[in-house]
C-alpha positions in Angstrom: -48.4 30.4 -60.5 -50.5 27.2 -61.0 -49.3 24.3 -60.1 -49.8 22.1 -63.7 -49.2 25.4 -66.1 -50.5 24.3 -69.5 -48.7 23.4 -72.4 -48.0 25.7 -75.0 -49.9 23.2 -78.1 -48.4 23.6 -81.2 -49.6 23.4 -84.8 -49.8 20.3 -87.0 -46.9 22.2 -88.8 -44.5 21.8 -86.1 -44.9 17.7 -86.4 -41.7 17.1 -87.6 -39.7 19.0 -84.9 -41.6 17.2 -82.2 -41.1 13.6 -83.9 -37.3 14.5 -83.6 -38.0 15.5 -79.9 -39.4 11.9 -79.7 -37.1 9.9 -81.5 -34.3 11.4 -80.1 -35.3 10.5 -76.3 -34.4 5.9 -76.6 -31.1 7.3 -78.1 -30.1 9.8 -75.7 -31.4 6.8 -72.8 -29.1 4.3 -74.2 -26.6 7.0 -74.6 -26.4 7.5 -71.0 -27.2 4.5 -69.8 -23.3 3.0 -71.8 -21.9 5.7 -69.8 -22.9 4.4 -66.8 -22.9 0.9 -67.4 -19.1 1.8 -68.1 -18.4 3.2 -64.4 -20.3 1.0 -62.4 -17.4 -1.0 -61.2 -15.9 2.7 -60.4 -18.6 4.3 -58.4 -16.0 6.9 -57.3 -15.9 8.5 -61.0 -19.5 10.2 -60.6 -19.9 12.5 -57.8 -23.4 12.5 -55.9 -24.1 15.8 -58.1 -24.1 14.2 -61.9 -25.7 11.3 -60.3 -28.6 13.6 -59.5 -28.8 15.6 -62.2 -29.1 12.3 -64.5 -32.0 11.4 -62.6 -33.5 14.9 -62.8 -32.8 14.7 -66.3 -34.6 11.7 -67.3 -36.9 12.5 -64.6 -38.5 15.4 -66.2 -38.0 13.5 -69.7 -40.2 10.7 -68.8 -42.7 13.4 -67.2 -43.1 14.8 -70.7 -44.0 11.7 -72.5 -47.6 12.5 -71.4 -47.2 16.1 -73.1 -46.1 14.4 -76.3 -48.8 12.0 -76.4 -51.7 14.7 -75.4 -49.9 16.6 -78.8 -49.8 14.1 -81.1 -53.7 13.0 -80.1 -54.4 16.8 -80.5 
């Protein structure tokens, strides 16, 4: 298994979907980010597990942001 597998480039015709991909990501961030905002005086609502998947999450979400950009160029 490599270690940076290559994207799987789609065609011009799949521009739409991947636009939606895009424009869907500041929503979902401010999304999440009320939620949290909401239960920050009440740390004790999150366990240490959804705390660490929400980073994974958005983790891997920003990591893409190159993928979409190499995409679009292509």
């Amino acid at each position: 298994m490599t270690a940076d597998p290559v994207p799987n480039w789609q065609p011009l015709t799949a521009l739409p979907l991947i636009a939606s991909l895009i424009d869907g990501e500041p929503a979902d961030g401010r999304e999440h980010q009320a939620t949290l905002l909401a239960v920050r005086d009440r740390p004790y609502v999150l366990d240490d597990a959804t705390v660490e998947r929400g980073i994974k999450l958005h983790t891997e979400q920003r990591d893409f942001l190159g993928v979409f950009a190499e995409q679009l160029a292509r």
